[in-house]
N, C-alpha and C positions, 0 to 999 in steps of 0.2 A: 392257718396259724398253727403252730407248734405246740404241745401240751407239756407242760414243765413240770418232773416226777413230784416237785416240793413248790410251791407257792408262798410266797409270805402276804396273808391279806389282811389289811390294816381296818379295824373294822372300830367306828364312833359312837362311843355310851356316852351316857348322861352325865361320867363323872371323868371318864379319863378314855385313850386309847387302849385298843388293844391289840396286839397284832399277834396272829395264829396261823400254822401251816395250813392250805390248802390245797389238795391235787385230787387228780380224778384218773389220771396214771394206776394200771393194775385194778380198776374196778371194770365190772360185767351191765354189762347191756347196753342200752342207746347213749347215744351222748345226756341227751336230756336225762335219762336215768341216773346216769354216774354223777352228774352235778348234784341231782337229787340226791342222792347216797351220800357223796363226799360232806352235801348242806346240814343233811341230815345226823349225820353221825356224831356234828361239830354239836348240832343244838343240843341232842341229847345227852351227849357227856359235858356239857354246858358250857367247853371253849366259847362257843358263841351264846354272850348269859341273854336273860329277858330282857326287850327293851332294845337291846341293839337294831343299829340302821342296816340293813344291806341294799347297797346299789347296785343297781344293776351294772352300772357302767365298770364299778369298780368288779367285781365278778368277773364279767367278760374279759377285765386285762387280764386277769391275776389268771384265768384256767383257761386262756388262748382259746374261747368260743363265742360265737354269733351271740346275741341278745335271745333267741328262740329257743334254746336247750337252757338257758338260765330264767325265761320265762315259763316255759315248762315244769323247770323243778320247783319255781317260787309256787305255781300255782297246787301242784300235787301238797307242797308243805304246809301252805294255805289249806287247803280241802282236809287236814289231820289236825288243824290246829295247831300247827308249830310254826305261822307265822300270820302276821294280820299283813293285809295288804288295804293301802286305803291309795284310791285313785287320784289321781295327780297331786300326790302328797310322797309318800316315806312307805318302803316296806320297812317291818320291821320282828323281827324275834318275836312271837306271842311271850307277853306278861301271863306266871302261872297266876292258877287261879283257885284260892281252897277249896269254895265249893263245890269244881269240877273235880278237885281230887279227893275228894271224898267221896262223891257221885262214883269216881275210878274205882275208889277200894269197895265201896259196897258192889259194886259188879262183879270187880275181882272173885272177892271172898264167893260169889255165888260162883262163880265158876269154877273156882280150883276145889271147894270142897267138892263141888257133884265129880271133878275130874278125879280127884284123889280117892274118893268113893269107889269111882268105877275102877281104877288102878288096885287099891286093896280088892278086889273081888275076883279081879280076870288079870292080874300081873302072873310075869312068866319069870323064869329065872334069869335069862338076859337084861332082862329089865331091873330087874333087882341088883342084877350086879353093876349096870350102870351107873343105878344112883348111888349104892356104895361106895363107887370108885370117886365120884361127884365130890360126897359128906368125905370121904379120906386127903382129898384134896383141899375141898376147906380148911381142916382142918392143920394143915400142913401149912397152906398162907397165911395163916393167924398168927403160927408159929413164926412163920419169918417175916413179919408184920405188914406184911402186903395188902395192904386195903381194896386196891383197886382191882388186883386179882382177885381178893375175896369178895369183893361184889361184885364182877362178873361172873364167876363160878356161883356166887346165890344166885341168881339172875337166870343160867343153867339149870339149876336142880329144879324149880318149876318149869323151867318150858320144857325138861323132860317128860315131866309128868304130865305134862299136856299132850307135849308127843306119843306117850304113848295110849290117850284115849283111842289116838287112831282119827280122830275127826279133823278135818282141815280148817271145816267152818270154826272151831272152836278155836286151834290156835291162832287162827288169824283176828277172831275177834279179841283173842285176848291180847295181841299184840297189840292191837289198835288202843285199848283201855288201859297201858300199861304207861303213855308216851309221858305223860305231864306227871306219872309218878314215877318214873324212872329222871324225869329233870328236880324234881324236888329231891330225892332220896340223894342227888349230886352232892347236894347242900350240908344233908348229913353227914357228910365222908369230912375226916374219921372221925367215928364213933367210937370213945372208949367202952370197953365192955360190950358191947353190943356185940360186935362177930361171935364171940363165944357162946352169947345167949341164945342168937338164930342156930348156930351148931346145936344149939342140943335141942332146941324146938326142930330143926330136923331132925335131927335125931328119931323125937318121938314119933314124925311122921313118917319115916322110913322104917322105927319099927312094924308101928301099925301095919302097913305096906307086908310085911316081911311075914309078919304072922296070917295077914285076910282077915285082918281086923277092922270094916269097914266104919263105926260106930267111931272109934279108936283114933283112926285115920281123918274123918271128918272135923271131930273135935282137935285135934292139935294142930292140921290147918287152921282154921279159924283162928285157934288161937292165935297162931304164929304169926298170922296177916293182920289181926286186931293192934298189933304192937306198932303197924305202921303208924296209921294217923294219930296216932297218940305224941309223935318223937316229930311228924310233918307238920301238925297245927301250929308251937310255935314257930315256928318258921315264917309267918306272918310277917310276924315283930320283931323278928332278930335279923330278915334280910325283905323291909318292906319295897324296895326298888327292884324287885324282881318281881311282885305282884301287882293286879291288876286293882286301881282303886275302891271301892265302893261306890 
């Protein structure tokens, strides 16, 4: 079968259709991988929202592959929690869930403060000038009201700082803790005022950084990560078909 660079896959919610590009054209590794990536990519920027079906059958038309590389990736998305599978029923989108996103941010927060810790104490000037360049470029999508760039570049400015603890085990596990709040934070976009706020809560964290103010640096992470669940909680009640019931 042929792989088509653009896919149109019609995918069935609760309330209406929807239909979104999929391809696996220009992605790296096994086939089963690249299904996984292309699947994966849709959930977390939330083209594919909670709740939706995905069939397998429909899959295999749309990305020209066997049923084994699209059971493959259902099951890897399955095993991260970005989809339930229930046996001879419906795969479908995991529904978020707050309590696990809260569970998410209090990990989070433990990990970025001890990382940001270590960053203000042993940072080098390459490093510094990276995330410079980072906070100058936020700050420039703000201005030309790019949201979506500015939440990927914030999104950047921690896995920097993660990258640079140096530990593999740490950014992978932060990657893992990040999945169900990077699909709720989806939900947030746009935020008025908000971009500006996280700029300048970077801000203080990259001073800290700048100076080897560890103490400094601790505390405005924190901070800055504290502001999440406070802006994710109602989200509950203003988009309840995306979460999981009680």
């Amino acid at each position: 079968m042929t792989h088509m660079s653009t896919n149109m896959l019609v995918m069935e919610g609760r309330m209406q259709q929807t239909t979104i590009e999929l391809g696996i054209d220009g992605l790296d590794g096994t086939l089963g991988h690249r299904v996984y990536t292309a699947l994966r990519d849709q959930i977390l920027n939330m083209s594919l929202e909670p709740g939706f079906v995905l069939r397998k059958g429909a899959l295999c038309e749309q990305l020209g592959v066997s049923r084994s590389p699209v059971a493959e990736a259902l099951g890897k998305l399955s095993s991260e929690g970005l989809v339930d599978i229930v046996p001879q029923s419906a795969t479908r989108v995991s529904r978020l869930s707050l309590s696990a996103i809260k569970e998410e941010s209090f990990l989070r927060e433990a990990i970025e403060v001890a990382a940001v810790a270590k960053i203000a104490k042993d940072r080098d000037e390459a490093q510094l000038s990276k995330l410079s360049r980072n906070l100058r470029l936020q700050k420039l999508l703000i201005e030309d009201g790019d949201q979506k760039g500015f939440f990927e570049t914030d999104v950047e400015f921690h896995s920097l700082i993660l990258q640079f603890t140096g530990f593999p085990k740490v950014i992978a596990a932060a990657d893992q803790l990040s999945l169900q709040l990077l699909r709720a934070r989806m939900l947030l976009l746009p935020e008025k005022g908000r971009p500006k706020e996280a700029v300048d809560e970077h801000q203080a964290i990259l001073d800290a950084i700048k100076n080897k103010d560890v103490k400094a640096a601790q505390s405005s992470m924190a901070i800055h990560l504290r502001q999440l669940i406070d802006r994710l909680t109602p989200l509950e009640k203003t988009h309840p078909e995306f979460f999981r019931k009680a």
